[in-house]
KEKE-3310 file (N, C-alpha, C; in steps of 0.2 Angstrom, whole numbers, plus 5000, padded with zeros to 4 digits):
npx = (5160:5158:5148:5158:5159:5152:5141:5135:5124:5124:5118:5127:5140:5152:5161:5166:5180:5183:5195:5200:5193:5189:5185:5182:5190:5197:5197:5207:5218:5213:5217:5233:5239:5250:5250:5250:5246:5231:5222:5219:5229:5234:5222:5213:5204:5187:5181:5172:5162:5168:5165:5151:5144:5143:5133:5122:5128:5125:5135:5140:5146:5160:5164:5175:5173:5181:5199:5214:5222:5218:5216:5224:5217:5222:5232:5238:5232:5243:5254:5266:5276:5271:5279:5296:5307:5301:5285:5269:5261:5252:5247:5247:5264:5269:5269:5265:5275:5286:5286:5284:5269:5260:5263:5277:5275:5262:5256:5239:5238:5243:5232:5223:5225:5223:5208:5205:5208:5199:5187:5188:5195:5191:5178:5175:5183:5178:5166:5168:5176:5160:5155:5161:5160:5146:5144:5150:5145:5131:5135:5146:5156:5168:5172:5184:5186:5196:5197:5208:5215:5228:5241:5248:5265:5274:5291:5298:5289:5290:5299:5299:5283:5270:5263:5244:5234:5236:5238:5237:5239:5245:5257:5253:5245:5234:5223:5215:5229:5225:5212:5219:5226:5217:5210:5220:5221:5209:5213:5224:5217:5212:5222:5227:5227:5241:5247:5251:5252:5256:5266:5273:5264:5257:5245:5239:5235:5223:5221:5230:5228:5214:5214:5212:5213:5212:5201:5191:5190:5194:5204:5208:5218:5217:5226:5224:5229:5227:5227:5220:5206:5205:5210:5225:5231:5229:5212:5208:5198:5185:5184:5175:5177:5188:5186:5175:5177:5188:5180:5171:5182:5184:5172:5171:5181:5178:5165:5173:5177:5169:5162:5172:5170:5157:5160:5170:5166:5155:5143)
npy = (4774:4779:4791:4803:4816:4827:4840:4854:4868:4885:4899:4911:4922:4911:4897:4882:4870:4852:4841:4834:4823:4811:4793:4783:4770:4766:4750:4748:4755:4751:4739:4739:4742:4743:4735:4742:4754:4751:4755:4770:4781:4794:4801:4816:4815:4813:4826:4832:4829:4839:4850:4852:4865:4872:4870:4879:4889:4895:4891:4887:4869:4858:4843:4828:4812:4800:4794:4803:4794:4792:4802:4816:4829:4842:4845:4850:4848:4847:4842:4849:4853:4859:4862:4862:4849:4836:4829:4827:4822:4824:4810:4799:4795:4789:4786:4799:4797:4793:4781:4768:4769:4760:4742:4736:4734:4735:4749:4758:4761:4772:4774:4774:4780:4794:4793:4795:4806:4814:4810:4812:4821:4831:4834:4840:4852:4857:4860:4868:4880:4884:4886:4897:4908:4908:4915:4925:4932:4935:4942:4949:4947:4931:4920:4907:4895:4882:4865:4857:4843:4837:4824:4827:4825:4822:4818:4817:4825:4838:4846:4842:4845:4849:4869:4870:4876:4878:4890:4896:4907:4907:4914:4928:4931:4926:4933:4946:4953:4959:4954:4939:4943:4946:4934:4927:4933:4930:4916:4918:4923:4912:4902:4892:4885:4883:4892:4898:4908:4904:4895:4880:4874:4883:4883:4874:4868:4872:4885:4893:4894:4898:4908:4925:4942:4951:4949:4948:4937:4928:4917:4905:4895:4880:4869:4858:4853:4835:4831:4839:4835:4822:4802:4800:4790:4774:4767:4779:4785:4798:4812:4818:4826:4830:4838:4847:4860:4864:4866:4877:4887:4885:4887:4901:4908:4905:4913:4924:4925:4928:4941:4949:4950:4956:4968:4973:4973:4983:4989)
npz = (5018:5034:5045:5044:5053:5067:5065:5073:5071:5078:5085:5088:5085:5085:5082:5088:5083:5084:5080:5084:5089:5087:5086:5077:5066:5048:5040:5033:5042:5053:5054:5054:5063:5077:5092:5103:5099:5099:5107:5105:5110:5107:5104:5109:5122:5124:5122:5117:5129:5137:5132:5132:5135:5127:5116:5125:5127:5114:5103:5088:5087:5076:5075:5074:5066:5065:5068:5072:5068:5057:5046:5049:5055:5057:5049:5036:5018:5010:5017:5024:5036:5052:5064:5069:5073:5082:5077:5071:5055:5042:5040:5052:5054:5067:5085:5099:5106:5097:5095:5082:5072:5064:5059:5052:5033:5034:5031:5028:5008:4997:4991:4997:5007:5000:4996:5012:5015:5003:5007:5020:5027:5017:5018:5033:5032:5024:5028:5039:5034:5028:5038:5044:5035:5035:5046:5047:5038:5043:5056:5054:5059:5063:5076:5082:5089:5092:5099:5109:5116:5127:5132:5147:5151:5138:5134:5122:5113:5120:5133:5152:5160:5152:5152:5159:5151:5135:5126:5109:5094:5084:5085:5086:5074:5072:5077:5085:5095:5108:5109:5113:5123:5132:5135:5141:5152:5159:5162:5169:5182:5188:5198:5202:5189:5179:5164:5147:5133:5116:5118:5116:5108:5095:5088:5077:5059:5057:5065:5059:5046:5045:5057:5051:5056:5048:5040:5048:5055:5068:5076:5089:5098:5110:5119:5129:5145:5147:5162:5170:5168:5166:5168:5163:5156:5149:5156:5150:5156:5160:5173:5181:5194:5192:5180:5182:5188:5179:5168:5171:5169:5156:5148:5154:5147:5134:5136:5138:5124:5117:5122:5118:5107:5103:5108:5103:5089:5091:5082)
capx = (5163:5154:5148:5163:5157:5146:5140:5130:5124:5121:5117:5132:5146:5158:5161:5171:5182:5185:5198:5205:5190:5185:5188:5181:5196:5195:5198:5214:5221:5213:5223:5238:5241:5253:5247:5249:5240:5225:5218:5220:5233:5235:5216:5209:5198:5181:5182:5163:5158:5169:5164:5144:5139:5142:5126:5118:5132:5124:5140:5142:5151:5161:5170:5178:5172:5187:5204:5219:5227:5216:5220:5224:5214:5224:5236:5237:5232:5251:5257:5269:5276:5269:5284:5302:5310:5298:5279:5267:5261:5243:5245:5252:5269:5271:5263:5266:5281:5290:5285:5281:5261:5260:5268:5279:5273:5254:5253:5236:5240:5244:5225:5217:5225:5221:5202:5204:5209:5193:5182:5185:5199:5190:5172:5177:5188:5173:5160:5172:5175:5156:5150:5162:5158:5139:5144:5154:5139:5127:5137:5151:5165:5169:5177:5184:5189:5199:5197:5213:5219:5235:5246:5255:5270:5279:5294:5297:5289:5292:5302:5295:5277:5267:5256:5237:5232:5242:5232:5240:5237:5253:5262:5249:5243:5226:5218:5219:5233:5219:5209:5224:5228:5210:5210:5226:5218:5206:5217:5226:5213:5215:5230:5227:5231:5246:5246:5255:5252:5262:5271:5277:5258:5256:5240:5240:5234:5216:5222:5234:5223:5207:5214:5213:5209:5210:5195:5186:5190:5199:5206:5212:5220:5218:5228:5223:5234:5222:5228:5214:5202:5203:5216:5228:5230:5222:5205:5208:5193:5183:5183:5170:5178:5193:5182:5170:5182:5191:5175:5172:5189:5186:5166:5175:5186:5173:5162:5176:5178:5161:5159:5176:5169:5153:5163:5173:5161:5148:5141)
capy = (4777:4779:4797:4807:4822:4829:4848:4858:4874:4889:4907:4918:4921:4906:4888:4877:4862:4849:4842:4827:4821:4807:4787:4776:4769:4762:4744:4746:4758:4746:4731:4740:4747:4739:4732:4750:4759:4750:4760:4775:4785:4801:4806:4822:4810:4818:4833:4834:4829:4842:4857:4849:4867:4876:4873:4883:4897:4895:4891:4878:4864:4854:4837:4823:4805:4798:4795:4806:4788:4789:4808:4823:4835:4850:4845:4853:4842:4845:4839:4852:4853:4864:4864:4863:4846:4830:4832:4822:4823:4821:4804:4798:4788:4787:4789:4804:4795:4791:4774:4767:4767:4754:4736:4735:4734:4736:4756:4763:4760:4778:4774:4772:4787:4798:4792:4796:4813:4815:4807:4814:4830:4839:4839:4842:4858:4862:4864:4874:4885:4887:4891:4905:4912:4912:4918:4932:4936:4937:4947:4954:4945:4925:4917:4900:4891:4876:4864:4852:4841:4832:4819:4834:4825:4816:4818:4815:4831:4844:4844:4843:4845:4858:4872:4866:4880:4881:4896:4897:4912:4909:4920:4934:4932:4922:4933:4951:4954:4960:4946:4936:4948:4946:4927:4923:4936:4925:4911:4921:4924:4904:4906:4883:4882:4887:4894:4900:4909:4903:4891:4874:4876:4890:4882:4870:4872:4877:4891:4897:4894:4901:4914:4931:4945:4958:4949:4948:4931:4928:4911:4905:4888:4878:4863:4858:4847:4830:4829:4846:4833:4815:4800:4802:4783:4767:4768:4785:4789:4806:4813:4822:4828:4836:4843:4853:4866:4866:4868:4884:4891:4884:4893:4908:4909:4905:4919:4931:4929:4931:4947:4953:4952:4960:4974:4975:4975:4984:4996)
capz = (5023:5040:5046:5047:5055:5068:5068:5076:5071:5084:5084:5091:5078:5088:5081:5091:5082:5090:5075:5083:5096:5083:5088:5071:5063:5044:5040:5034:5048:5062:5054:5053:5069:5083:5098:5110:5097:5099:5112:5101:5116:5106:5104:5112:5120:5130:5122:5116:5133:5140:5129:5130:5138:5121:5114:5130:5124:5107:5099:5083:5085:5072:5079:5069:5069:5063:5071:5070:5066:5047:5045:5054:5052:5058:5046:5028:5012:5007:5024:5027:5042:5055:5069:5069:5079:5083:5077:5068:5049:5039:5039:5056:5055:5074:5092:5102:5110:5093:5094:5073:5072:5061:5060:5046:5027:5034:5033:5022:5003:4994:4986:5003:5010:4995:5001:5015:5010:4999:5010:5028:5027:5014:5020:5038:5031:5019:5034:5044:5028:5026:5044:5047:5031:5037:5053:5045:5033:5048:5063:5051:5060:5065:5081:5078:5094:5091:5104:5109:5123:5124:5138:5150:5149:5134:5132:5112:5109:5124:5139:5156:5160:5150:5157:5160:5146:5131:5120:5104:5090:5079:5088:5086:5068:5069:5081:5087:5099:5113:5111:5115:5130:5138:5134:5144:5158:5162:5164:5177:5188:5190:5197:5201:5182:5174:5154:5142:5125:5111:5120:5115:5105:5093:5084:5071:5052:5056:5068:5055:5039:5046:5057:5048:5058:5042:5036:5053:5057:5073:5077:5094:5097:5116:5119:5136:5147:5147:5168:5173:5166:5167:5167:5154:5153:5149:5152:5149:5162:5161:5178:5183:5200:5189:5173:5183:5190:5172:5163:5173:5163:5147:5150:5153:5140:5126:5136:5136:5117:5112:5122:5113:5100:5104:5113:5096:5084:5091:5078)
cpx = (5157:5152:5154:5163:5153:5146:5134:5129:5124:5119:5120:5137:5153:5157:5167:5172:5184:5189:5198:5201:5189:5190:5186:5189:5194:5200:5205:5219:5219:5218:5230:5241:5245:5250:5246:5247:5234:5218:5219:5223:5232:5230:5217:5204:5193:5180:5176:5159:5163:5166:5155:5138:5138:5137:5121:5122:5129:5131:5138:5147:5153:5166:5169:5175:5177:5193:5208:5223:5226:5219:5219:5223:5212:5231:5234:5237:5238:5255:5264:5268:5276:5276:5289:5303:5303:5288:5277:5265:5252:5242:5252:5256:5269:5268:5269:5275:5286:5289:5280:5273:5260:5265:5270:5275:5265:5253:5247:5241:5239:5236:5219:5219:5223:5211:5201:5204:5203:5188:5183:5187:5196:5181:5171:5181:5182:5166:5163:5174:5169:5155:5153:5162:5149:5138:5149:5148:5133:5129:5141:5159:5161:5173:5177:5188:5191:5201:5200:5212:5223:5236:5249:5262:5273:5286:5298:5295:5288:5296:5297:5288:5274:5262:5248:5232:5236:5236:5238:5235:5244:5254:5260:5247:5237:5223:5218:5219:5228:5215:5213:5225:5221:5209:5216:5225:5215:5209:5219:5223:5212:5219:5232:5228:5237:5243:5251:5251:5257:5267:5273:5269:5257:5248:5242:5237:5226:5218:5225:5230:5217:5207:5214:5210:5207:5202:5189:5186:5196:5199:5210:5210:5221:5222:5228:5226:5227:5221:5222:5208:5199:5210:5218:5231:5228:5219:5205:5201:5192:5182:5181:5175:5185:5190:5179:5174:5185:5186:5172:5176:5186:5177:5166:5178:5180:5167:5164:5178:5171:5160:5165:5175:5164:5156:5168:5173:5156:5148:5136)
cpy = (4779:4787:4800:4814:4824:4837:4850:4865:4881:4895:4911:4915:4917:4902:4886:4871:4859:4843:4833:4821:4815:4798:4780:4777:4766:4756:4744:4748:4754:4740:4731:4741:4741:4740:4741:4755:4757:4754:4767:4782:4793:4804:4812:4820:4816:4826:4836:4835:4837:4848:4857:4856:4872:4876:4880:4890:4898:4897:4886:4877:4861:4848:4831:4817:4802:4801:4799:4802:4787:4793:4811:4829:4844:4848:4850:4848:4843:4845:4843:4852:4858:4868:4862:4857:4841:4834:4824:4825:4823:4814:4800:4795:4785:4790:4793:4802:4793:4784:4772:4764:4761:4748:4737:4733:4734:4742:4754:4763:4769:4778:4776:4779:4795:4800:4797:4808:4818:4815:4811:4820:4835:4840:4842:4851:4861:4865:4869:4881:4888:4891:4896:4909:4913:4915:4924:4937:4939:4942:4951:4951:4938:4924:4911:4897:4883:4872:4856:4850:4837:4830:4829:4833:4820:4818:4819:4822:4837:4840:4846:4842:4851:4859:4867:4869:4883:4885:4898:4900:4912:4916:4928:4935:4932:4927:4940:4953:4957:4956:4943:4936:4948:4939:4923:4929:4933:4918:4912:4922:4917:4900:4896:4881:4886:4886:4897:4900:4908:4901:4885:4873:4880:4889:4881:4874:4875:4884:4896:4899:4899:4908:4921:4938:4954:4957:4946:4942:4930:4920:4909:4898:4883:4871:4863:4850:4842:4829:4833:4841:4825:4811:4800:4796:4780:4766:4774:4789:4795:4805:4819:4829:4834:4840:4847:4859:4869:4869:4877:4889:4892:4889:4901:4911:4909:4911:4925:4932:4932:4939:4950:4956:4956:4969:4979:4977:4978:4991:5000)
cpz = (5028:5039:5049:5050:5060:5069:5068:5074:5075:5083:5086:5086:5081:5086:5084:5088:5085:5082:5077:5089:5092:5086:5083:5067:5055:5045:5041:5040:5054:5061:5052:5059:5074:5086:5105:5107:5096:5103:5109:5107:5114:5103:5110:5113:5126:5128:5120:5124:5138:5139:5128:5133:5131:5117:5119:5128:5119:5102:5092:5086:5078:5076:5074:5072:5069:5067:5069:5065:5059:5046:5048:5051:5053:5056:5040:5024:5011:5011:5024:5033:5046:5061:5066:5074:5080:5082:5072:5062:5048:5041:5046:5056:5063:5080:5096:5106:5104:5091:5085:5077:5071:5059:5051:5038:5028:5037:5025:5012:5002:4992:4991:5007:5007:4996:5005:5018:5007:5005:5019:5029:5024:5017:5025:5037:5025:5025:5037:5040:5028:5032:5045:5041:5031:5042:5051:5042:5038:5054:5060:5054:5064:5071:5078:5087:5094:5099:5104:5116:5121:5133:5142:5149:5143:5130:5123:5110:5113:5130:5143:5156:5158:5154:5156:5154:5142:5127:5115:5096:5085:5079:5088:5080:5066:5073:5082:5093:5107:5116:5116:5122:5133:5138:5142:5151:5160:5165:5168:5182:5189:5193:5201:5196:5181:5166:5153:5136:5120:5114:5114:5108:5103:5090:5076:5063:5053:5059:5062:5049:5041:5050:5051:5050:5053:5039:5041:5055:5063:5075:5083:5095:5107:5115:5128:5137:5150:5158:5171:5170:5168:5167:5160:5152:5155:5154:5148:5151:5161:5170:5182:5188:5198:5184:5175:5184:5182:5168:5164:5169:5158:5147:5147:5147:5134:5127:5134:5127:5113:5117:5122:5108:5098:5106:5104:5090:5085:5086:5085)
residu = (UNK:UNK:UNK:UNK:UNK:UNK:UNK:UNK:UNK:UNK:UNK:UNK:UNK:UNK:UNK:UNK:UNK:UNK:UNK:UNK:UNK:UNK:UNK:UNK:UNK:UNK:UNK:UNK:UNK:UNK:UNK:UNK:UNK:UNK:UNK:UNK:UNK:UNK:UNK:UNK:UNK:UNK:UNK:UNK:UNK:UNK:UNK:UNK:UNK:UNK:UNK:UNK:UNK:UNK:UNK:UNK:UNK:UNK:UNK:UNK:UNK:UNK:UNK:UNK:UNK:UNK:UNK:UNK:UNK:UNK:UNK:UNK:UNK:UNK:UNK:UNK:UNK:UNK:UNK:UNK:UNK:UNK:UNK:UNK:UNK:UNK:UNK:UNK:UNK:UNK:UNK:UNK:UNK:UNK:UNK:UNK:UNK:UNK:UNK:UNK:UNK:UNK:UNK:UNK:UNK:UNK:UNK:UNK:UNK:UNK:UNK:UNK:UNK:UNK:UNK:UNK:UNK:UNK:UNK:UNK:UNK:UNK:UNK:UNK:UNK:UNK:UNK:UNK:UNK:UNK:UNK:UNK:UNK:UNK:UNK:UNK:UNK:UNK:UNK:UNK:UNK:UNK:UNK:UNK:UNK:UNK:UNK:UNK:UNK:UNK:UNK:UNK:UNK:UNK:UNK:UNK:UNK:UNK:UNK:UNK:UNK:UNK:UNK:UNK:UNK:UNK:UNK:UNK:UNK:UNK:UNK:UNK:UNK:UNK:UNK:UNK:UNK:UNK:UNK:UNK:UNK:UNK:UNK:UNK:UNK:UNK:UNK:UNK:UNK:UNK:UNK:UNK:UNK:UNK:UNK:UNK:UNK:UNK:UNK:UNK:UNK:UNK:UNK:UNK:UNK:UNK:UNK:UNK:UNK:UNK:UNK:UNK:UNK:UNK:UNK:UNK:UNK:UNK:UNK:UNK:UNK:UNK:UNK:UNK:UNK:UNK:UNK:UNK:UNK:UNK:UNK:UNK:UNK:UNK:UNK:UNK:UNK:UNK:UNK:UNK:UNK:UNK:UNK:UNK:UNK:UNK:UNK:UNK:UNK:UNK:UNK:UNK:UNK:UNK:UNK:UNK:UNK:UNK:UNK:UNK:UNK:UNK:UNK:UNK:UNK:UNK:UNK)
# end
């Protein structure tokens, strides 16, 4: 198995995942895939280069090398399902549009996805585990900033076109409710994007899992509409000319959590 990970360590109590930015596929999963999954459509693509000012914040990063197409690594090992109505699993059956991922009788063997399991879901969920527990032992409290992008419209799994910043806190669980409320403040003074908290996006299993703000751990989930950024199909083009202005926000937003948390914790 190739390297399935990249992280970066920082010095402020923030880590930004990047769960689903990853593009290596294994053998078997590349020679199983239909022809319109080849170009891998339902990454989170660009998403290092988008967040690339987050060293200079002194965040960690974590980001996946590996495709969502081997595992998804804002699923749960026991692939319970997170929504209610069309979604996708640990081990993706189908693309964002419903369409079968793989050509008949050539999905991943139970043996291979078990692997895959071992080999890229657990150490990925084992870094992320450790660093907010050094960054809790060092400041006293953790940020987790889970960082998404998705198509603005498909059908299959929302109606219409979603806002430009989905921020999701299951429903006010992972983070505290304040945070939440100065986070989707900043947004508003951008009044060229739309958002929404806890919309059609509440935040996947990291959000949920990792949030706990009883044990000083706040968790907050973006799913950024891919159009504020670049094209949303093939090539799937970053575009400079759309990012800058976005990045500004997303900036914002990771300044305004780290000085909640300063604000919050200050002894």
């Amino acid at each position: 198995m190739k390297k399935v990970l990249s992280f970066k360590q920082g010095r402020v109590p923030l880590l930004i995942s990047m769960p689903h930015a990853g593009l290596r596929l294994t053998p078997a999963v590349e020679a199983g895939l239909i022809a319109d999954a080849k170009s891998l459509p339902d990454t989170d693509w660009h998403i290092p280069q988008l967040y690339d000012f987050a060293e200079a914040l002194g965040a960690s990063t974590l980001a996946a090398e590996y495709s969502r197409f081997v595992i998804d690594l804002n699923r749960p090992s026991d692939d319970k399902p997170l929504y209610t109505g069309a979604t996708t699993g640990l081990y993706p059956a189908t693309l964002f549009d419903g369409i079968p991922l793989f050509r008949e009788g050539h999905e991943p063997s139970k043996a291979e996805r078990a692997a895959y399991l071992e080999q890229i879901w657990t150490p990925y969920h084992r870094t992320l585990q450790q660093e907010l527990a050094r960054l809790k032992a060092e400041f006293g409290y953790a940020l987790l900033f889970d960082a998404h992008s998705i198509r603005s419209i498909i059908p299959h799994l929302f109606d219409g076109k979603l806002p430009d910043f989905n921020l999701g806190t299951f429903n006010g669980a992972s983070c505290d409710p304040q945070l939440a409320t100065q986070l989707e403040a900043i947004c508003a003074r951008h009044g060229n994007y739309s958002h929404v908290l806890n919309g059609r996006f509440k935040g996947g299993h990291i959000t949920r899992h990792y949030g706990n703000p009883a044990e000083n751990i706040h968790a907050v989930q973006l799913e950024l509409c891919q159009s504020t950024y670049m094209e949303e199909f093939e090539p799937f083009r970053y575009r400079a000319d759309l990012a800058e202005p976005t990045r500004v926000v997303l900036k914002e937003l990771l300044q305004g959590f780290l000085a909640w948390g300063e604000s919050h914790y200050a002894r």
